[in-house]
N, CA, C, O and CB atoms as a CASP TS submission, in Angstrom:
PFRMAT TS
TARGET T0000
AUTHOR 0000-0000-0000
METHOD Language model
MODEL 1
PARENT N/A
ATOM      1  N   UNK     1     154.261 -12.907   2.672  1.00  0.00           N
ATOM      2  CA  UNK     1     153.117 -12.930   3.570  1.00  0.00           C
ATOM      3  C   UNK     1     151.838 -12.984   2.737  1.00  0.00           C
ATOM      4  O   UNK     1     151.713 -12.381   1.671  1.00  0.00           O
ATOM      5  CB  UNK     1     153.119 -11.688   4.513  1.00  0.00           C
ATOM      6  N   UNK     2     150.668 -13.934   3.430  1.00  0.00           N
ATOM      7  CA  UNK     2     149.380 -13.695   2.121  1.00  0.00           C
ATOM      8  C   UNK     2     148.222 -13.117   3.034  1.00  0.00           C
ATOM      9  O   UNK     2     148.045 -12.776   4.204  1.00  0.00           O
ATOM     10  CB  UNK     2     148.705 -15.440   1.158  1.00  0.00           C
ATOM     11  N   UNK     3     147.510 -13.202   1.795  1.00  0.00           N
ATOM     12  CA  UNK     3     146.708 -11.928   2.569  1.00  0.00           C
ATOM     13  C   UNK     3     145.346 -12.655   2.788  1.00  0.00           C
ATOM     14  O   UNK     3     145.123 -13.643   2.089  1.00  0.00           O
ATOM     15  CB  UNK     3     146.498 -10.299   1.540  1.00  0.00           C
ATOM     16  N   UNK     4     144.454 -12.267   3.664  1.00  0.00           N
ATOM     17  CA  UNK     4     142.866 -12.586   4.295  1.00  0.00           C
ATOM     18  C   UNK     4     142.104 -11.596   3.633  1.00  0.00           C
ATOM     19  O   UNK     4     142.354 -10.491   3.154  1.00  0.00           O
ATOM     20  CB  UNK     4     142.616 -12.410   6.068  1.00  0.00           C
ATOM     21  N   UNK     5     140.858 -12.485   3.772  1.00  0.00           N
ATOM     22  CA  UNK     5     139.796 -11.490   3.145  1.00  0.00           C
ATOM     23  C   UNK     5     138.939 -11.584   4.445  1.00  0.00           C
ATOM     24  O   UNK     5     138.631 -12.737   4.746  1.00  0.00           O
ATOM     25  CB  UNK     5     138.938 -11.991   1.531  1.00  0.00           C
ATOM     26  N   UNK     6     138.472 -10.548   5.315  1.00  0.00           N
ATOM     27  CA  UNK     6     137.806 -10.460   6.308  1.00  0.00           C
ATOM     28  C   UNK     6     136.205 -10.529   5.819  1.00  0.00           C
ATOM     29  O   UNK     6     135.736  -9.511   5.312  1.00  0.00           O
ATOM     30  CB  UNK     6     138.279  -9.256   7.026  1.00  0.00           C
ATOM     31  N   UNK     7     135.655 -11.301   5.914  1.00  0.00           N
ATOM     32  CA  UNK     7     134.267 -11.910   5.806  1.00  0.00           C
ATOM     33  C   UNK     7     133.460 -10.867   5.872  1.00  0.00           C
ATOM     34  O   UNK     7     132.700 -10.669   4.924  1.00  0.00           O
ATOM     35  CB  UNK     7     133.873 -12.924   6.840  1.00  0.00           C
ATOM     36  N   UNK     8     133.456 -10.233   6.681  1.00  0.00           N
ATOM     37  CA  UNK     8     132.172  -9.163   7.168  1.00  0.00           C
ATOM     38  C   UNK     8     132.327  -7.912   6.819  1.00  0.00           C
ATOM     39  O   UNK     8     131.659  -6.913   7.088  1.00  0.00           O
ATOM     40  CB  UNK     8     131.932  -9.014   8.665  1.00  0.00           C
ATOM     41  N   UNK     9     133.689  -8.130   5.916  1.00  0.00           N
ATOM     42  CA  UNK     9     133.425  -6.612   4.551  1.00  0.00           C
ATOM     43  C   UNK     9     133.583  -7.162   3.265  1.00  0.00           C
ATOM     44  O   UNK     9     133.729  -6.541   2.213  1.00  0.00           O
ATOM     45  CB  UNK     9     134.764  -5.129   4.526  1.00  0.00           C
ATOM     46  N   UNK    10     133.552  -8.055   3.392  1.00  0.00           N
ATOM     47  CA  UNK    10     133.626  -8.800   2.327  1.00  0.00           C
ATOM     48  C   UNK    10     131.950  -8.436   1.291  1.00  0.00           C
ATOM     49  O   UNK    10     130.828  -8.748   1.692  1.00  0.00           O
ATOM     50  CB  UNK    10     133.899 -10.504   2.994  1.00  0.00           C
ATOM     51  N   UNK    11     132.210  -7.836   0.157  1.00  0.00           N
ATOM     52  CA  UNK    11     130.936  -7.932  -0.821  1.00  0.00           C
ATOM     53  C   UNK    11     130.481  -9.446  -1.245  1.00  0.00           C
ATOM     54  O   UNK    11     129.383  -9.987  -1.108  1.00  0.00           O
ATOM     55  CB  UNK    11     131.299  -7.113  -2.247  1.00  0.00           C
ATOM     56  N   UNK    12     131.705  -9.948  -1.809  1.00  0.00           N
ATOM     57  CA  UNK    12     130.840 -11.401  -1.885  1.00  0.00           C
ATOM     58  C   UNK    12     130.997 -10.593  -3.851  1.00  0.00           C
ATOM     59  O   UNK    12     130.158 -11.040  -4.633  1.00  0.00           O
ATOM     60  CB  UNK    12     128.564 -11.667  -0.592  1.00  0.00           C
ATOM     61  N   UNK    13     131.806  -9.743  -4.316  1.00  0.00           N
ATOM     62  CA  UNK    13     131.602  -9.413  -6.149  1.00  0.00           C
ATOM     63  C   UNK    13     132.390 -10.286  -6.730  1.00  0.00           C
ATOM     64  O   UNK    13     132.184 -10.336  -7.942  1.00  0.00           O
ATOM     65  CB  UNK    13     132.105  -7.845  -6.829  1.00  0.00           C
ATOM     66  N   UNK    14     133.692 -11.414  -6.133  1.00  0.00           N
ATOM     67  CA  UNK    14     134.184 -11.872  -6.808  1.00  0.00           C
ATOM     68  C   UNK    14     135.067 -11.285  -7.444  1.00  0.00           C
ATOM     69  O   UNK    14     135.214 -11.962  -8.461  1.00  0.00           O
ATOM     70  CB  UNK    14     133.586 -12.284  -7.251  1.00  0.00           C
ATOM     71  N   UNK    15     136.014 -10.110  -7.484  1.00  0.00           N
ATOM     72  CA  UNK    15     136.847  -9.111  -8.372  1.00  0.00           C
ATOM     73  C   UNK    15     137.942  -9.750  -7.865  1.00  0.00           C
ATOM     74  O   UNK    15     138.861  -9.966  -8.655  1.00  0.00           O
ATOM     75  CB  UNK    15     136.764  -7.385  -8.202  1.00  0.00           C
ATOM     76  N   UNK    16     138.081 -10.173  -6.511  1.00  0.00           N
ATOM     77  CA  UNK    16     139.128 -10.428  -6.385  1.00  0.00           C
ATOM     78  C   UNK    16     139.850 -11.767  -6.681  1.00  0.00           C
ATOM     79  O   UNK    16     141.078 -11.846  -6.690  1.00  0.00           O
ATOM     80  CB  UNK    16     139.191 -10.084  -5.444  1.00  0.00           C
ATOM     81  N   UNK    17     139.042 -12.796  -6.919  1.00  0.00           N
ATOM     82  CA  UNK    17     139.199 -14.209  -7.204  1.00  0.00           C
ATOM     83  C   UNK    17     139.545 -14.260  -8.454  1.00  0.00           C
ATOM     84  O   UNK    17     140.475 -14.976  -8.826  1.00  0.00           O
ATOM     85  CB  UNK    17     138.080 -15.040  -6.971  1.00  0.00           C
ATOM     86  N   UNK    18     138.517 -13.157  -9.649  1.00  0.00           N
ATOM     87  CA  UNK    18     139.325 -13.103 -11.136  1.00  0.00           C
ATOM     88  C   UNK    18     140.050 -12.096 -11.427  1.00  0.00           C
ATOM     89  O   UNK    18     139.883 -11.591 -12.537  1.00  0.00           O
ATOM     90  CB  UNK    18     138.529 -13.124 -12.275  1.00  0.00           C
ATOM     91  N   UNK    19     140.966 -11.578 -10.591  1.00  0.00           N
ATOM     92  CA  UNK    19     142.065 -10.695 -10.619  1.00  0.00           C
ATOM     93  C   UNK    19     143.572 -11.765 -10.221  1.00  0.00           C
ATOM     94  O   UNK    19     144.587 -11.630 -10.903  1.00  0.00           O
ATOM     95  CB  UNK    19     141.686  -9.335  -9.389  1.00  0.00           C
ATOM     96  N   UNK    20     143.534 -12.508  -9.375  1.00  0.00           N
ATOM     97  CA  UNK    20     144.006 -13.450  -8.566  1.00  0.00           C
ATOM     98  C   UNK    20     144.940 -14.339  -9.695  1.00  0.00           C
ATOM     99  O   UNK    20     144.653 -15.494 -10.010  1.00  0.00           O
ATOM    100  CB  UNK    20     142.731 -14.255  -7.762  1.00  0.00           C
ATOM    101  N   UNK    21     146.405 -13.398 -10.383  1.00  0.00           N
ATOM    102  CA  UNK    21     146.928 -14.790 -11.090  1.00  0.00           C
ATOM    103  C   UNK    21     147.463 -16.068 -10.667  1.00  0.00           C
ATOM    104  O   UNK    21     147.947 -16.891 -11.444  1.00  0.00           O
ATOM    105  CB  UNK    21     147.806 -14.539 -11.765  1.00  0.00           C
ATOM    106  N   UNK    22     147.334 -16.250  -9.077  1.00  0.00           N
ATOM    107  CA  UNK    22     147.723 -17.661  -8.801  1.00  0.00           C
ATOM    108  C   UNK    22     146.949 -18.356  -8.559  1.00  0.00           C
ATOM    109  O   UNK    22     147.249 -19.525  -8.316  1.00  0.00           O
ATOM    110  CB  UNK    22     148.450 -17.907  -7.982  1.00  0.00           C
ATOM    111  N   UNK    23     145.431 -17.856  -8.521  1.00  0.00           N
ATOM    112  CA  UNK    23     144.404 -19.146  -8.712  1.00  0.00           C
ATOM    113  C   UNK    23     144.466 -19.491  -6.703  1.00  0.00           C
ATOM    114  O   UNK    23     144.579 -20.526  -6.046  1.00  0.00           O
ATOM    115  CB  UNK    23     145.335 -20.888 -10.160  1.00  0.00           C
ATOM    116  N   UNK    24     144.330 -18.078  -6.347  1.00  0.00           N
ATOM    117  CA  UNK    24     144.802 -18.304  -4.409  1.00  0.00           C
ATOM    118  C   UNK    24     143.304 -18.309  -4.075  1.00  0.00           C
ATOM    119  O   UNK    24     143.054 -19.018  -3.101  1.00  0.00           O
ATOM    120  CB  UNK    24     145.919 -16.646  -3.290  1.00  0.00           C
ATOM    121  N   UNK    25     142.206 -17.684  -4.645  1.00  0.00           N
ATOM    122  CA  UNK    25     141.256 -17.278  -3.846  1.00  0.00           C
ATOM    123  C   UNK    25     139.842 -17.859  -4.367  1.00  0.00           C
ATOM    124  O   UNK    25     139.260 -17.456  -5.374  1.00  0.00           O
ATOM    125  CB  UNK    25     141.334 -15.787  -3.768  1.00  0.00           C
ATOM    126  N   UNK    26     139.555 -18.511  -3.812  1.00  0.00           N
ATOM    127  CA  UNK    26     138.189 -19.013  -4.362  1.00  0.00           C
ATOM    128  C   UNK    26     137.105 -19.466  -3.141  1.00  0.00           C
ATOM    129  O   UNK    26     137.451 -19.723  -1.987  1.00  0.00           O
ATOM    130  CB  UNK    26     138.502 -20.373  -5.377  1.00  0.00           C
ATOM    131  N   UNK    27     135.497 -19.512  -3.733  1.00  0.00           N
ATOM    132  CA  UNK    27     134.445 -19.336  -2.781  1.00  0.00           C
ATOM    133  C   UNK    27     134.207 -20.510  -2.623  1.00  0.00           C
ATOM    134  O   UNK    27     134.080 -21.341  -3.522  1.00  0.00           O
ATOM    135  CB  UNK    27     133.309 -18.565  -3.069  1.00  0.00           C
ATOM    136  N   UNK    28     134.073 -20.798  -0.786  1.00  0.00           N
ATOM    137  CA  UNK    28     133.599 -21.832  -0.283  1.00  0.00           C
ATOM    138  C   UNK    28     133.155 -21.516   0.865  1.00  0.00           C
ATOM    139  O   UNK    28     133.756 -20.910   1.752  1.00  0.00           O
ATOM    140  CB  UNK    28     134.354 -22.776  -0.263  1.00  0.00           C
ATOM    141  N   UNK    29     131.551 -22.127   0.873  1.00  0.00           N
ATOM    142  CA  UNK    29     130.329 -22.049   1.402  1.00  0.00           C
ATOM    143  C   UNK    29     129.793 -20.526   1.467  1.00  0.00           C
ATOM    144  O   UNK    29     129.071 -20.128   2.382  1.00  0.00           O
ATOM    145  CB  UNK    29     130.391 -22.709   2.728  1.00  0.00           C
ATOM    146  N   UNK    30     130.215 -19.744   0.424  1.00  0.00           N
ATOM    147  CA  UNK    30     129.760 -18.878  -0.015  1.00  0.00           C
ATOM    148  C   UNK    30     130.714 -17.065   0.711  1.00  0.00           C
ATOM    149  O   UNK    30     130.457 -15.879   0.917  1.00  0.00           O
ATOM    150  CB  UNK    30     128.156 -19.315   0.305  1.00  0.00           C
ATOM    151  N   UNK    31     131.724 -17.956   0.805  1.00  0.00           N
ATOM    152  CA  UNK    31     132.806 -16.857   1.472  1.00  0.00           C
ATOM    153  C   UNK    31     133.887 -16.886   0.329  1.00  0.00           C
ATOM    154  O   UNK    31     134.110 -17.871  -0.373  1.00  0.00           O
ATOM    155  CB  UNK    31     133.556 -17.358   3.180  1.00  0.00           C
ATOM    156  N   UNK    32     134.382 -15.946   0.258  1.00  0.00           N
ATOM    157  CA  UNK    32     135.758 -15.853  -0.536  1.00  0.00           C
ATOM    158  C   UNK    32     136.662 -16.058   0.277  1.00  0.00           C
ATOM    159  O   UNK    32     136.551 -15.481   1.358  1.00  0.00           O
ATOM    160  CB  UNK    32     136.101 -14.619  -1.212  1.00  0.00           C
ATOM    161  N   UNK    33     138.105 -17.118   0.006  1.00  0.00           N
ATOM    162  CA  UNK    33     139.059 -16.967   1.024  1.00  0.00           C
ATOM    163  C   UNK    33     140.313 -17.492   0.290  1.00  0.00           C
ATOM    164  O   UNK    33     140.259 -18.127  -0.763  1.00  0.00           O
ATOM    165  CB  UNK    33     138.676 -17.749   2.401  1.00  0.00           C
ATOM    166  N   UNK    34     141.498 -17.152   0.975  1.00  0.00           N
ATOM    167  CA  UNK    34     142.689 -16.685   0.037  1.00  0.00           C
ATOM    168  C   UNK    34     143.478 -18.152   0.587  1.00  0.00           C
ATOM    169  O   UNK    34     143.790 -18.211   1.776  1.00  0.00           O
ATOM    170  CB  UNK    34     143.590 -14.814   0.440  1.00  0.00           C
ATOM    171  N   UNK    35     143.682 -18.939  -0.032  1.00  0.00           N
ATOM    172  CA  UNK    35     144.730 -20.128  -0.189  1.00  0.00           C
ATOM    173  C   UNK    35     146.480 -19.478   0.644  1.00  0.00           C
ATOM    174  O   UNK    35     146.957 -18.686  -0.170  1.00  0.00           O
ATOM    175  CB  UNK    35     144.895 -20.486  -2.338  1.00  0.00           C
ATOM    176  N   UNK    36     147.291 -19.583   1.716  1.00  0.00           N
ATOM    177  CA  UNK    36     148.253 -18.618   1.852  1.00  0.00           C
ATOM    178  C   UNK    36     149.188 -19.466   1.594  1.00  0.00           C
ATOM    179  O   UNK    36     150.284 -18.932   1.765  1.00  0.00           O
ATOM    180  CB  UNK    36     148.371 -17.830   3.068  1.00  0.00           C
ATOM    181  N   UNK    37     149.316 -21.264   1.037  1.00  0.00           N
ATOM    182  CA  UNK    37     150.061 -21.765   0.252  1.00  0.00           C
ATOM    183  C   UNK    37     149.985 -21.873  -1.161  1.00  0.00           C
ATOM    184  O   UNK    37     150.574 -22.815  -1.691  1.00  0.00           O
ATOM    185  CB  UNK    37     150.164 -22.639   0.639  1.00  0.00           C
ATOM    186  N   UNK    38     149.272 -20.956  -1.949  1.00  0.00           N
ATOM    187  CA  UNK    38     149.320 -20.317  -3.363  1.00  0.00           C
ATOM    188  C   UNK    38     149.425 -18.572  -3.105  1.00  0.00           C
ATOM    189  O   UNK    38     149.782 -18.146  -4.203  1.00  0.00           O
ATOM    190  CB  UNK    38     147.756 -20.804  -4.316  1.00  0.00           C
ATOM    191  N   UNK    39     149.347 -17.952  -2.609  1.00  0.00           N
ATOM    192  CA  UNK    39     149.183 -16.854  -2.252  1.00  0.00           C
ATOM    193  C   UNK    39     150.850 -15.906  -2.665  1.00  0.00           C
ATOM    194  O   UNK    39     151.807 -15.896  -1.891  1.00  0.00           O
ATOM    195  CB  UNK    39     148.650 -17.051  -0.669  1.00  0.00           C
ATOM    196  N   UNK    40     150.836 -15.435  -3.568  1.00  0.00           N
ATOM    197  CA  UNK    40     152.131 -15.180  -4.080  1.00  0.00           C
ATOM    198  C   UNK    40     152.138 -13.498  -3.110  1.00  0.00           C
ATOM    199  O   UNK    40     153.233 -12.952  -2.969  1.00  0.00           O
ATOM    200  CB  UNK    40     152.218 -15.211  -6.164  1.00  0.00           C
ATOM    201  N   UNK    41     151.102 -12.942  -2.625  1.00  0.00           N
ATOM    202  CA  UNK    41     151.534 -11.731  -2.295  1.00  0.00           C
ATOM    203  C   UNK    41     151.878 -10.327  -3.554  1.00  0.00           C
ATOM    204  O   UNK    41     152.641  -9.379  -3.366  1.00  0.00           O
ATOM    205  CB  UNK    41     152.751 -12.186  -1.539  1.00  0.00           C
ATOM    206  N   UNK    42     151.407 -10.485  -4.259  1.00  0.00           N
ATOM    207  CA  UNK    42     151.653  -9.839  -5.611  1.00  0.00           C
ATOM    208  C   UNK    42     150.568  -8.378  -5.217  1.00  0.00           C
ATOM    209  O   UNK    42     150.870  -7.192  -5.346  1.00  0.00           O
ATOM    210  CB  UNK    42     151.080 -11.059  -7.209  1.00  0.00           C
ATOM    211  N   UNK    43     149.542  -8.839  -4.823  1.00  0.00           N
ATOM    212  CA  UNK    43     148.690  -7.571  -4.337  1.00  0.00           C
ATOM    213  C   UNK    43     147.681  -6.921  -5.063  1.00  0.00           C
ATOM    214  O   UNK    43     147.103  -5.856  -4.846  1.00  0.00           O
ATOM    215  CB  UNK    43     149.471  -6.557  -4.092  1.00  0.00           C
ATOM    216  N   UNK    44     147.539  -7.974  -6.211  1.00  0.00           N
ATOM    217  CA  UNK    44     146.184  -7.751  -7.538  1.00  0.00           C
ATOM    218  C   UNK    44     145.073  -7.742  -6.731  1.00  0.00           C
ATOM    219  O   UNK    44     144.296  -6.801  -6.896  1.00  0.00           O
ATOM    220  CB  UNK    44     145.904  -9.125  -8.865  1.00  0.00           C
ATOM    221  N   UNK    45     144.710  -8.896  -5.563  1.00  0.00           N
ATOM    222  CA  UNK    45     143.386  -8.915  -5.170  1.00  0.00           C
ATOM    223  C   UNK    45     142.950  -7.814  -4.089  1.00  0.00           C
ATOM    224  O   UNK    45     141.979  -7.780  -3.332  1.00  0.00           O
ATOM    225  CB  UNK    45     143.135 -10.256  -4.677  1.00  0.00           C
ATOM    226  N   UNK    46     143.937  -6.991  -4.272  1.00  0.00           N
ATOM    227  CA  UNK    46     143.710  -5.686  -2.934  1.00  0.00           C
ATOM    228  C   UNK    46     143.642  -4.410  -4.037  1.00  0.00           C
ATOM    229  O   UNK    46     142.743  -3.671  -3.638  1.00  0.00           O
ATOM    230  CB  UNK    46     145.453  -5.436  -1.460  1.00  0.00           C
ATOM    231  N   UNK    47     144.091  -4.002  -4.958  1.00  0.00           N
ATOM    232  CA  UNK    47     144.012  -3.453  -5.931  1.00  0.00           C
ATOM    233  C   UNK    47     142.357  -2.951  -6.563  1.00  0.00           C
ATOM    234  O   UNK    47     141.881  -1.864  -6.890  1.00  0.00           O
ATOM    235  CB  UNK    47     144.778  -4.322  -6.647  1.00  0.00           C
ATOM    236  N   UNK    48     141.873  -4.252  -6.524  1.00  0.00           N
ATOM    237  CA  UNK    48     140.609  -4.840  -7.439  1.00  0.00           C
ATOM    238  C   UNK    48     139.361  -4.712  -6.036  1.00  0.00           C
ATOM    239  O   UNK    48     138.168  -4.876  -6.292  1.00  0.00           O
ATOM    240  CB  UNK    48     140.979  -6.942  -8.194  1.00  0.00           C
ATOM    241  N   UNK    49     139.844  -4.399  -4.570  1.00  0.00           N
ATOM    242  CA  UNK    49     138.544  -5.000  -3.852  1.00  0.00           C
ATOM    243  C   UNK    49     137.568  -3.899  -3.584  1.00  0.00           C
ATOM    244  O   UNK    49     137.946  -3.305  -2.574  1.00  0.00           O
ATOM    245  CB  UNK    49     138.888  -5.732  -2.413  1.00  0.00           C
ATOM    246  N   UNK    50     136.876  -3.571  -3.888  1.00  0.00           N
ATOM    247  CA  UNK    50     135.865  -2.152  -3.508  1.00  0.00           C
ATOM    248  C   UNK    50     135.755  -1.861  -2.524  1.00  0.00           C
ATOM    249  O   UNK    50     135.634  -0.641  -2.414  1.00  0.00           O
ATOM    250  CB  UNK    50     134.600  -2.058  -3.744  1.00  0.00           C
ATOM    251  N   UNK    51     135.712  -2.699  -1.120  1.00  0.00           N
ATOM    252  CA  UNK    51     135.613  -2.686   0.009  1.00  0.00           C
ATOM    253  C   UNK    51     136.696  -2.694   0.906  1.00  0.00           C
ATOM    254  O   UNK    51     136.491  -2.843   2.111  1.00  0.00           O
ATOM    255  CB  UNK    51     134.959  -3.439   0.172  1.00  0.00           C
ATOM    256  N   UNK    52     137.904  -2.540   0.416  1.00  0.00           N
ATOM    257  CA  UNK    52     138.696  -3.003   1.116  1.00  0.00           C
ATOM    258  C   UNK    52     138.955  -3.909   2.130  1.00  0.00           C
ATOM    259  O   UNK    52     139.643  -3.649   3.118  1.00  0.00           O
ATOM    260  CB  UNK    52     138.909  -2.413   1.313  1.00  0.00           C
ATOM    261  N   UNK    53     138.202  -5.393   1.814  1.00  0.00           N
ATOM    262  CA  UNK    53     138.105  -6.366   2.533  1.00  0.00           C
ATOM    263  C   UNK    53     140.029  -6.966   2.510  1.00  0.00           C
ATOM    264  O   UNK    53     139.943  -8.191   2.599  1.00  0.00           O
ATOM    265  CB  UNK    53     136.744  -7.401   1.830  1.00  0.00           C
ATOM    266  N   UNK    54     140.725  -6.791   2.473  1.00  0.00           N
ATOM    267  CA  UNK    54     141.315  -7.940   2.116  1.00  0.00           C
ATOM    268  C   UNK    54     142.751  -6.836   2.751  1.00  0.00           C
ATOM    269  O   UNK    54     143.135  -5.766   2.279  1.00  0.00           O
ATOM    270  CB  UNK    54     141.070  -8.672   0.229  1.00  0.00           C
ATOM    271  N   UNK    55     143.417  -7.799   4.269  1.00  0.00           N
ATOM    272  CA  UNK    55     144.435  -7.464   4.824  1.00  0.00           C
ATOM    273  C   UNK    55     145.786  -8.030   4.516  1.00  0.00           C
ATOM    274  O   UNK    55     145.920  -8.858   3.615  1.00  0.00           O
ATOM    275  CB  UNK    55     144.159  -7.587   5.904  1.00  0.00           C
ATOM    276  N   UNK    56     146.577  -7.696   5.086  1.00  0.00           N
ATOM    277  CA  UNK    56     148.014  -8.616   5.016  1.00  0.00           C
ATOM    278  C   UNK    56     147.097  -9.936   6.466  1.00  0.00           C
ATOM    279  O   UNK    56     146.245  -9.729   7.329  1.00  0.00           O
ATOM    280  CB  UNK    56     150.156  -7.249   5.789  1.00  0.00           C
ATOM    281  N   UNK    57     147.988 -11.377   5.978  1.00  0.00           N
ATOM    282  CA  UNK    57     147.782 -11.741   7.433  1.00  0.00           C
ATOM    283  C   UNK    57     149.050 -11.606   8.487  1.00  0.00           C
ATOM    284  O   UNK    57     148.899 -11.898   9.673  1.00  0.00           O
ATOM    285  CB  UNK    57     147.318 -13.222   7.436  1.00  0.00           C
TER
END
């Protein structure tokens, strides 16, 4: 299962995109959002998020 980054807790620090060893999560139009056909589920970018933005989907 991969995981979402909910926008509106989202900081916007980026920890989780360079934590991310499958290269799942990257910013577009100024949102972070998680690829869920690279998305290995490994659980680095939930680990790393200060905000706890980032759910199972």
């Amino acid at each position: 299962m991969a995981h979402v980054i909910i926008a509106d807790e989202c900081l916007s620090c980026g920890a989780c995109e360079a934590e991310c060893p499958d290269g799942a999560i990257a910013e577009v139009d100024g949102y972070f959002v998680i690829d869920p056909a690279l998305c290995q589920d490994c659980g680095s970018c939930v680990d790393v998020c200060p905000n706890e933005a980032i759910h199972p989907a």
